[in-house]
Structures are given as C-alpha cells and as structure tokens.
TILUM-630222 format. One line per 2 residues: their letters; for each residue x, y, z of N, C-alpha, C. Coordinates in steps of 0.2 Angstrom, whole numbers, plus 5000, padded with zeros to 4 digits. Layout:
residues N
a) X Y Z X Y Z X Y Z; ...
end
This chain:
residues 277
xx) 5951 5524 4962 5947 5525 4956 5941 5530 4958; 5939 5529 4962 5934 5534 4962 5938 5539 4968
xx) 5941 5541 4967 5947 5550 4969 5949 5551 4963; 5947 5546 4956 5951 5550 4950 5943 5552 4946
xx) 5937 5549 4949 5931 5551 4945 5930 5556 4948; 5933 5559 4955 5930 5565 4957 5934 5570 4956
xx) 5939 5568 4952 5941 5574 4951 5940 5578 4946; 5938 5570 4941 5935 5571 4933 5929 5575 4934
xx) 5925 5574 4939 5920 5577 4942 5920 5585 4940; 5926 5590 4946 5927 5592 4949 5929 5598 4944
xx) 5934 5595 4938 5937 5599 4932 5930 5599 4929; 5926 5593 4928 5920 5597 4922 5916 5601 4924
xx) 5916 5602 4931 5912 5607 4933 5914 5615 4933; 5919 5615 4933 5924 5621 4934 5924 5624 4926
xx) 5925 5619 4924 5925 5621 4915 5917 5623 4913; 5911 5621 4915 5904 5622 4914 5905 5629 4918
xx) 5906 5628 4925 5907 5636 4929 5909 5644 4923; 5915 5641 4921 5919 5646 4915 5914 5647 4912
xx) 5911 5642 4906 5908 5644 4900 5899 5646 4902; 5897 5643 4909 5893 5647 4912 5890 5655 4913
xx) 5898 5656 4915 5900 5664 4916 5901 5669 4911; 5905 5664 4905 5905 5668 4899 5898 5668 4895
xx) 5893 5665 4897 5888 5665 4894 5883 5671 4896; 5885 5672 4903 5880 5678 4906 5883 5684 4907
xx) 5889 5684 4903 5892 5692 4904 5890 5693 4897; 5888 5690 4890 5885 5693 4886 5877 5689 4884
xx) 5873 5690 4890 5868 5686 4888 5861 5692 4882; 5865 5699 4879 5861 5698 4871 5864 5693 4866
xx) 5869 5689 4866 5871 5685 4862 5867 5679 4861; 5865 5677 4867 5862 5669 4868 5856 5670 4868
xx) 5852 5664 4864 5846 5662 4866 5845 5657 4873; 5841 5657 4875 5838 5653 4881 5840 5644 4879
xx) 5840 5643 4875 5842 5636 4874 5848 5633 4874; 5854 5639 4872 5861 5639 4872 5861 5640 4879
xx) 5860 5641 4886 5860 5645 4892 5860 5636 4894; 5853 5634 4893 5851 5628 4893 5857 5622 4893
xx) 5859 5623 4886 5865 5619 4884 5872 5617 4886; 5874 5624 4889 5879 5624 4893 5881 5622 4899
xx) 5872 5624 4904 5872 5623 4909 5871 5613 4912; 5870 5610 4907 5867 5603 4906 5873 5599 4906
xx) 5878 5601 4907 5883 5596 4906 5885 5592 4912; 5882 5592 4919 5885 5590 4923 5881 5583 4924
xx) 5880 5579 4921 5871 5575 4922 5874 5571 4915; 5873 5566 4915 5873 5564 4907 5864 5563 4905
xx) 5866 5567 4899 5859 5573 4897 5855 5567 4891; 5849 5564 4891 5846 5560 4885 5845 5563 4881
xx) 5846 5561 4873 5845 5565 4867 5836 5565 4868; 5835 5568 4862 5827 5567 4860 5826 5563 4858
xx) 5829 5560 4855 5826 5552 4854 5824 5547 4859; 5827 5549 4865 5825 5545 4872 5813 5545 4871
xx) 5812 5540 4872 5805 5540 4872 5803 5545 4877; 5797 5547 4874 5794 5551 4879 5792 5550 4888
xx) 5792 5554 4890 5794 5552 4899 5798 5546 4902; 5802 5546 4896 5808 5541 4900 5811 5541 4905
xx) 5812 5540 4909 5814 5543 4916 5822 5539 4917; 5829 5544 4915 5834 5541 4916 5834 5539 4926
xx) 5832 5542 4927 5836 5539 4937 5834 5533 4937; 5828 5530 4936 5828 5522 4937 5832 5517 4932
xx) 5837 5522 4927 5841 5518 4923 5846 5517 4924; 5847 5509 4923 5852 5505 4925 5860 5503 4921
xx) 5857 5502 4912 5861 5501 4906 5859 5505 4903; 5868 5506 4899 5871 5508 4894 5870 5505 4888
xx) 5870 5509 4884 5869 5508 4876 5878 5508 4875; 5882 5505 4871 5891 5506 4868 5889 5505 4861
xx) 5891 5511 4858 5891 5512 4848 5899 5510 4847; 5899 5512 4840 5905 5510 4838 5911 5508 4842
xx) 5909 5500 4843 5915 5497 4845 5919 5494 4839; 5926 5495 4840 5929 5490 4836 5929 5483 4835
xx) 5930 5481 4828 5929 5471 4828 5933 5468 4832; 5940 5471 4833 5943 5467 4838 5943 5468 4845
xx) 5936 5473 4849 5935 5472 4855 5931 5465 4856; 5933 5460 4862 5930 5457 4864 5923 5457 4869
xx) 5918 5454 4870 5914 5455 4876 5919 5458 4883; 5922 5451 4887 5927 5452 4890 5932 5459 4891
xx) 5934 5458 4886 5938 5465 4884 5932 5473 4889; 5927 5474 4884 5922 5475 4884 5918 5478 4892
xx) 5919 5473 4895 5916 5472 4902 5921 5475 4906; 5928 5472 4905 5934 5474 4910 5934 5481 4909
xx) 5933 5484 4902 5934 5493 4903 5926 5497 4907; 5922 5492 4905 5914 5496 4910 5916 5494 4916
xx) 5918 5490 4919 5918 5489 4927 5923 5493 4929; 5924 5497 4927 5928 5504 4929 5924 5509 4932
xx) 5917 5507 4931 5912 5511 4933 5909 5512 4939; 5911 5502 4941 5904 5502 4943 5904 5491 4941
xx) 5903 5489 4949 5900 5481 4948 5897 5479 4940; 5897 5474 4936 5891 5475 4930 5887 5469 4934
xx) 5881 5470 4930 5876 5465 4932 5875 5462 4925; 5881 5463 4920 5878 5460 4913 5882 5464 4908
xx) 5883 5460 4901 5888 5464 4898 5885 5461 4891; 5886 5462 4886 5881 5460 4878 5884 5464 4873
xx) 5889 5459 4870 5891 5465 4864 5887 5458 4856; 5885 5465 4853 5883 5461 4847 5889 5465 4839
xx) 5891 5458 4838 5895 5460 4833 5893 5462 4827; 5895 5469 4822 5893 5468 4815 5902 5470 4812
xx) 5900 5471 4805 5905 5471 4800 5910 5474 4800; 5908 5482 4801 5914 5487 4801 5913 5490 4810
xx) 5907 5490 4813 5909 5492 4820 5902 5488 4822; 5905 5486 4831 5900 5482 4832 5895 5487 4839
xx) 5890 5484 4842 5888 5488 4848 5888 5484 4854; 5885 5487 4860 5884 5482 4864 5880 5486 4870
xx) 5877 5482 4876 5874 5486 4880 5877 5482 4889; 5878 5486 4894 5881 5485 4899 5876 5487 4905
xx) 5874 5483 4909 5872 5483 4915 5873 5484 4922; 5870 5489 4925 5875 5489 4932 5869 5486 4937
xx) 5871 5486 4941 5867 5486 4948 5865 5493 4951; 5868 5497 4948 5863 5504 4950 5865 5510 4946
xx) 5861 5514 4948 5860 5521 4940 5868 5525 4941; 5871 5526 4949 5876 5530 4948 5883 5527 4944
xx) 5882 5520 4943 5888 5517 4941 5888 5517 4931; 5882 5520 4930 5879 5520 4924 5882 5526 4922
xx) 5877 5531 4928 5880 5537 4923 5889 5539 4924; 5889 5536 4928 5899 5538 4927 5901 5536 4921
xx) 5899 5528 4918 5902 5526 4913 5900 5531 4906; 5894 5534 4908 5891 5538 4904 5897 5544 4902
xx) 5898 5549 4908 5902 5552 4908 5909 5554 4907; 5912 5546 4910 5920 5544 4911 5923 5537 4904
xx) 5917 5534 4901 5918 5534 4893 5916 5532 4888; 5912 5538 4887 5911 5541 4881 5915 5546 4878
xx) 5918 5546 4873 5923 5544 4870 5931 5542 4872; 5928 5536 4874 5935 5532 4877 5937 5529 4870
xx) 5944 5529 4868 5947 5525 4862 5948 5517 4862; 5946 5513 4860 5947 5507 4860 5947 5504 4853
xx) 5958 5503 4853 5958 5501 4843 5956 5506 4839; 5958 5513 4844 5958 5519 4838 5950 5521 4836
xx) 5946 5518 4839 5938 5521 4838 5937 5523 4845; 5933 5531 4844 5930 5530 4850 5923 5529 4852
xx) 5922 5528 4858 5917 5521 4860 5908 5528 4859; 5905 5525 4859 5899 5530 4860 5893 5528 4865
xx) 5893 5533 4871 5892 5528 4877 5885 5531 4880; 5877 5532 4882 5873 5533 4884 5866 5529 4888
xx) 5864 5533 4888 5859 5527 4890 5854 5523 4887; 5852 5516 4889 5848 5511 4883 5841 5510 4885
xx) 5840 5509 4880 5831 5506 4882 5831 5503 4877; 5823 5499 4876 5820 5496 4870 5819 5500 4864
xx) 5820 5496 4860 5816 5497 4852 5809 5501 4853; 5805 5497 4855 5798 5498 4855 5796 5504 4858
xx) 5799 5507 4864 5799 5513 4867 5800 5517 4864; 5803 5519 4859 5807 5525 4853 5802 5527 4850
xx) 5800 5532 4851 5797 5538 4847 5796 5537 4841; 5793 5537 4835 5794 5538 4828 5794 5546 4827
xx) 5800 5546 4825 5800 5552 4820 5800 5554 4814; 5798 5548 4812 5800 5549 4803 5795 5553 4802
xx) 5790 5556 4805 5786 5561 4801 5788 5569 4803; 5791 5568 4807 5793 5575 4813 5796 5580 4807
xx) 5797 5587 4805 5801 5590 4805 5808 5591 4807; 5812 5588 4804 5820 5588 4806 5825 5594 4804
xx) 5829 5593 4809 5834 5600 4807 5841 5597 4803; 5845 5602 4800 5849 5598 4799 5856 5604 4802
xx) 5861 5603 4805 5865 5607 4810 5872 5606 4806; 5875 5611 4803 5882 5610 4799 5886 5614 4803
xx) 5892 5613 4803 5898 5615 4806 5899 5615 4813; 5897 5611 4817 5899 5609 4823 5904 5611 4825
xx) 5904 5612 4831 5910 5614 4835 5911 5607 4841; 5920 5604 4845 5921 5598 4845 5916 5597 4853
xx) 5913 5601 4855 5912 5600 4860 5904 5600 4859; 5901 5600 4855 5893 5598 4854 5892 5593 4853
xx) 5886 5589 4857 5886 5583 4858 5877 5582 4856; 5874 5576 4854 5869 5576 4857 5866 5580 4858
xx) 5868 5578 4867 5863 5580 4872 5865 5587 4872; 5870 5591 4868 5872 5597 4869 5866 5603 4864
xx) 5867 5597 4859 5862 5600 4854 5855 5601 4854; 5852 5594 4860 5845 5594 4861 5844 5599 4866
xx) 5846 5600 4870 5846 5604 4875 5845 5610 4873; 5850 5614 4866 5848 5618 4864 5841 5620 4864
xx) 5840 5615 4858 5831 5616 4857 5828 5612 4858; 5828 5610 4866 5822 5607 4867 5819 5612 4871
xx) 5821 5620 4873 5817 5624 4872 5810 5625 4869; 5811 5621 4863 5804 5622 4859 5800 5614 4863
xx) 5793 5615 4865 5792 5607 4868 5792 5603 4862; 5790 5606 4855 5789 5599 4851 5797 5597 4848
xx) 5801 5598 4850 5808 5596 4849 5809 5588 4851; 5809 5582 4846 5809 5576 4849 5817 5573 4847
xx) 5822 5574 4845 5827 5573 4844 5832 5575 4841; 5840 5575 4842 5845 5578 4841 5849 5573 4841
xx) 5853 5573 4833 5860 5567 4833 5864 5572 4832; 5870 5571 4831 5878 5573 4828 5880 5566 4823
xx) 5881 5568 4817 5884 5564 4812 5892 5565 4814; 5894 5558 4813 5903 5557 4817 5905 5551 4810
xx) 5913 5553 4813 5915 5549 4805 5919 5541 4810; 5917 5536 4807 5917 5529 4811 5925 5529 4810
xx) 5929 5531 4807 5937 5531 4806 5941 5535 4811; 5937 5541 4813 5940 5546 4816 5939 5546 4823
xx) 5932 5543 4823 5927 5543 4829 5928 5552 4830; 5928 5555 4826 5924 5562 4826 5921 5565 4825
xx) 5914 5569 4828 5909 5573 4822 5912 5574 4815; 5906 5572 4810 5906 5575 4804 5907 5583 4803
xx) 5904 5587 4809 5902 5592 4810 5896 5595 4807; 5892 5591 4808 5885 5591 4808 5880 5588 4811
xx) 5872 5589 4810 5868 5585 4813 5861 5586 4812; 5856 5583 4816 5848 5583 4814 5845 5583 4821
xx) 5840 5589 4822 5835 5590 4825 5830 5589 4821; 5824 5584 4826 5818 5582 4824 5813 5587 4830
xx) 5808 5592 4825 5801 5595 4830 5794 5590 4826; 5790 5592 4833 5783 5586 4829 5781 5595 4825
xx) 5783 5599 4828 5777 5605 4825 5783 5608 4819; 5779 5611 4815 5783 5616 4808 5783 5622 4813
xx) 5779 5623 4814 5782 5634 4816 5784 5632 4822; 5787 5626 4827 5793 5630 4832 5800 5626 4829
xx) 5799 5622 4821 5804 5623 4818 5807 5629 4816; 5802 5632 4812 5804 5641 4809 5805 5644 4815
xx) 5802 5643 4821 5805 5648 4826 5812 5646 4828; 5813 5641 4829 5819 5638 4830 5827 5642 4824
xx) 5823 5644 4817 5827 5645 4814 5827 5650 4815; 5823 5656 4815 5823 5662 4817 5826 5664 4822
xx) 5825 5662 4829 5827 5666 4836 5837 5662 4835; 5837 5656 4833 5844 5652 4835 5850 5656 4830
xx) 5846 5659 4823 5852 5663 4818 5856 5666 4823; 5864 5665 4821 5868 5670 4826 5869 5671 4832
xx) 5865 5664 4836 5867 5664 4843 5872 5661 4841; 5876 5660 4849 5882 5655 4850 5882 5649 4853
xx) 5884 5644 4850 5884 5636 4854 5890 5634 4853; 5894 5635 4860 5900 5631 4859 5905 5637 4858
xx) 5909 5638 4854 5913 5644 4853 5912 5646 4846; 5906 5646 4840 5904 5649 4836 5896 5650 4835
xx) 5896 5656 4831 5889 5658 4830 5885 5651 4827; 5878 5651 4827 5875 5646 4821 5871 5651 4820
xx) 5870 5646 4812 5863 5651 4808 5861 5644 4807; 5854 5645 4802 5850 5640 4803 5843 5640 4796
xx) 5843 5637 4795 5837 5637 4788 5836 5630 4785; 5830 5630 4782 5827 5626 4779 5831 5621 4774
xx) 5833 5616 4774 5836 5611 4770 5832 5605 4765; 5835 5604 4760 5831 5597 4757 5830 5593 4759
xx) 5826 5588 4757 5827 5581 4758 5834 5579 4757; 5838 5580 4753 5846 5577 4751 5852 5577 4754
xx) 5850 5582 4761 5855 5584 4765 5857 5578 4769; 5852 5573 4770 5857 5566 4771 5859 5563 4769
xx) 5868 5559 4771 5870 5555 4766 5868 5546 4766; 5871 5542 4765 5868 5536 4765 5870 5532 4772
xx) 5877 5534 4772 5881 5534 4779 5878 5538 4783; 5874 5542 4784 5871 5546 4788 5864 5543 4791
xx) 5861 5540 4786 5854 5538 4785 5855 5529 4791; 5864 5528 4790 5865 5522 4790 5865 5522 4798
xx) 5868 5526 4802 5870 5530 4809 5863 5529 4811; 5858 5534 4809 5853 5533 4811 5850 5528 4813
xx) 5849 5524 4809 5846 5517 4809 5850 5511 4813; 5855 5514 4814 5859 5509 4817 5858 5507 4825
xx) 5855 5514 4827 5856 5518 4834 5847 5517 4839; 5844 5513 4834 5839 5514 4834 5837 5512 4841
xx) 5840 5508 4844 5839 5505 4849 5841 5510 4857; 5845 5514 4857 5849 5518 4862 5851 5525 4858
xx) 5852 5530 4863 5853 5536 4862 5860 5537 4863; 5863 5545 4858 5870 5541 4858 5872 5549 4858
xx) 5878 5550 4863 5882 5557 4862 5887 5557 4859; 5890 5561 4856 5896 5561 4851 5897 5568 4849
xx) 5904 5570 4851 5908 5577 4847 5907 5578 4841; 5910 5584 4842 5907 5588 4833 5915 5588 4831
xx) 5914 5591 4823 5919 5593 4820 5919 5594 4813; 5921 5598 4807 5917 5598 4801 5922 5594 4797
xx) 5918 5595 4792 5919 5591 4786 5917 5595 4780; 5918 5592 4772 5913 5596 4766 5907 5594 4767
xx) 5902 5593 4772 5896 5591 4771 5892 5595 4764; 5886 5592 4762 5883 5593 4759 5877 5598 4761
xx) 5877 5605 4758 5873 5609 4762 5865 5610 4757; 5860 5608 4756 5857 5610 4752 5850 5614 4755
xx) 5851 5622 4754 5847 5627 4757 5840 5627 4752; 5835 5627 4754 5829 5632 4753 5827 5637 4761
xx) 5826 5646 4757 5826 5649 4760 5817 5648 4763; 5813 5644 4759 5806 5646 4760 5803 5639 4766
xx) 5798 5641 4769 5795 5635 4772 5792 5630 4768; 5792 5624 4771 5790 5618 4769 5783 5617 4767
xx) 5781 5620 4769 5772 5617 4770 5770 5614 4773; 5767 5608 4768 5765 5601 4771 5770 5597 4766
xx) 5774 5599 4762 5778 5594 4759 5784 5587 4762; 5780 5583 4765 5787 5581 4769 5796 5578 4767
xx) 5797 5580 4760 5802 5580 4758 5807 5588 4759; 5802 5592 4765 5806 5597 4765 5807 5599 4772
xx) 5807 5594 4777 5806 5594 4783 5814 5595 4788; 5818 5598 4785 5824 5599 4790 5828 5605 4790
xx) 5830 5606 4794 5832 5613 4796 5842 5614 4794; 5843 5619 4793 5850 5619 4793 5854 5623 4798
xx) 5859 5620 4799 5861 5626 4808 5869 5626 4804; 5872 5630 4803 5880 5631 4800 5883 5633 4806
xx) 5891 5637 4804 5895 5641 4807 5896 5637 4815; 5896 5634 4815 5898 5631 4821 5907 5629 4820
xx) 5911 5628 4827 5917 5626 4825 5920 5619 4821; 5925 5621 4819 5930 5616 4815 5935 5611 4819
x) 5934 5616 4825 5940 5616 4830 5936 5612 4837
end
C-alpha cells in the first residue's frame, strides 16, 4: 500500500514538474497566481473558505461530500483506512447524496486520503475529499465580492482556483460547481474578495492568462449567475472545504461590463474560456 501511494506520489510530481516547465518557458502568458496554482499541487492545498489562520499541519479529519445512499458508514471507513489507522468515521445521511467526516490518528494519513481519494467513484458518484473543521470557524462571506469562473477545464479544482487569486490578500474563497450525477465540474465557479478593487484587479490582470490548458477572461457578473442547485452546493459544504474537477456545461452567463459600487446584488466576477476537456 504504501509503494503504491509513493508512486502516486512520484507521477504527480513529474506531471506538476511538466506543467511547471511549460509555464516558465512562456512566462508573458501567465500571471503570478496561475504560476502559484500549478505549483500548489503537491500538498492537498485549503480552499478560501478554510477560516482564517487555519493551520492544516495540526489537521487530523477529513470532510467526504457527495457520498452515495447506498454507501454504508462501514463501507465508508474500510475505503478511508486505506489511508491511514482511523480514529473515527461519521457519515450523516441525506436524500440524494449524503456526507460524512473521518478521523485519523495523524495529519499524514489525512492528507493521503486527501490526495488518494478525492475523486474516488463510489456507486458511480465521485467522493469529494478535504479537510474539515467547525461551522463556527468559517468565515462569512455573504458580504464579500464573489467571482463567478465559467468554462473550467477538468483539472481545476478548488484549491487550484484559490491559489490562483489568492494572490490578491482579500481573496477568501474559491468553489467549482460539479454535477452530483456525473460527480463532474459544471465548469464553473465562485471566488469570494473582502475588497472590490483587487476584485477588478483580479479581472484586469487574470483576462487571457492561462489556467490549466485554456485562456480565462473575467468580468463582472449579476446577482442571477447562481443557480438554485448551486446556492444549494454551497450551503451544503458549509461545514468543510471541498476540491472538485471542472468541466463545462450551458451555464448561465449573465455579464455587466461595469463595476458594482456598493451595490451588493453586483458582487461576482466572471472567469470563462477555460477547458471542456
């Protein structure tokens, strides 16, 4: 078992080494947070919604999203202890997909499961795997400036997305909207800044960089770019931060070219041209 995580190891390094190198043979392409993003992959990386100064090392449990109904606790535990001893295993069942949270006795058995499975297929859904904390820890963001990120490409995650801009310091979080059928991005997502102008600069500098293997562009979006299923995701997650692949979809794109002001029904950004693929 653990000669097959070091191998898993060993390929994603090689593969990060690659798109490392193709990133600094054309570095007027890239902005500084795509360099970032690339380079972040070896670590299972917290989104922005992780509370402020959360300190993953001293973390011991995982957050598990979209589990199917007919996984069992049991079931559950016997695929985390793949990882790594558990000291505890908790699945909370709902309707159409349930969650749950898993314990180790130390942080490296965490992030393996973090990085060995997170998108593991169980009953045709794949799992969604990160690190957990409290409710009460969690940032509010409901007033923050949000981005909204269209056309994902399958390798954008999360933590791939946060990474980008969390270049900007008031960047406090970064989702991917994923389809619970396919368990794959919608191709799309949301960055949340506390500030408006290193949202606009976020729009500004990130137009026509590259994240992943396509260009993004980026502009101001309405309030309506959410859908209800999307609103639902969020809310769902409240508890833990969650990585998940991209992939497009007809998302709903609705652009204003101008800045928000203080309107807060105008608070999110749009990031397109990302891959399908």
């Amino acid at each position: 078992m653990q000669q097959r995580l070091k191998l898993q190891q060993q390929q994603q390094q090689q593969q990060e080494a690659l798109m490392q190198q193709a990133l600094l043979q054309q570095p007027h392409m890239y902005h500084p947070g795509v360099l970032a993003a690339a380079m972040s992959q070896m670590e299972p990386i917290p989104s922005g919604n992780l509370p402020p100064g959360f300190d993953s090392s001293t973390c011991r449990s995982v957050y598990v999203g979209n589990i199917h109904v007919n996984v069992t606790e049991k079931l559950l535990g016997e695929v985390f202890q793949t990882a790594g001893p558990l000291a505890g295993c908790k699945l909370i069942r709902k309707d159409k997909s349930s969650y749950g949270f898993v314990d180790y006795h130390d942080r490296t058995s965490a992030a393996l499961a973090i990085m060995n499975l997170h998108g593991r297929q169980l009953y045709g859904q794949a799992l969604k795997v990160n690190w957990a904390y409290t409710n009460n820890q969690r940032e509010d963001t409901s007033g923050h400036f949000n981005i909204f990120v269209g056309d994902l490409s399958p390798e954008v995650t999360d933590a791939t997305l946060f990474a980008c801009f969390s270049v900007y310091p008031s960047c406090s979080d970064a989702r991917v909207m994923w389809d619970h059928k396919t368990g794959r991005s919608k191709g799309y997502g949301f960055v949340a800044f506390r500030n408006q102008q290193e949202a606009q600069s976020a729009i500004n500098d990130l137009t026509g960089k590259w994240l992943g293997n396509r260009q993004i562009r980026c502009n101001w979006a309405t309030k309506g770019a959410t859908s209800n299923e999307d609103n639902r995701q969020i809310n769902e997650n409240q508890n833990a931060v969650v990585l998940t692949n991209g992939s497009s979809d007809g998302s709903q794109e609705n652009i204003n070219e101008e800045a928000p002001e203080n309107n807060p029904a105008y608070t999110t950004v749009y990031v397109g041209n990302l891959s399908h693929e």
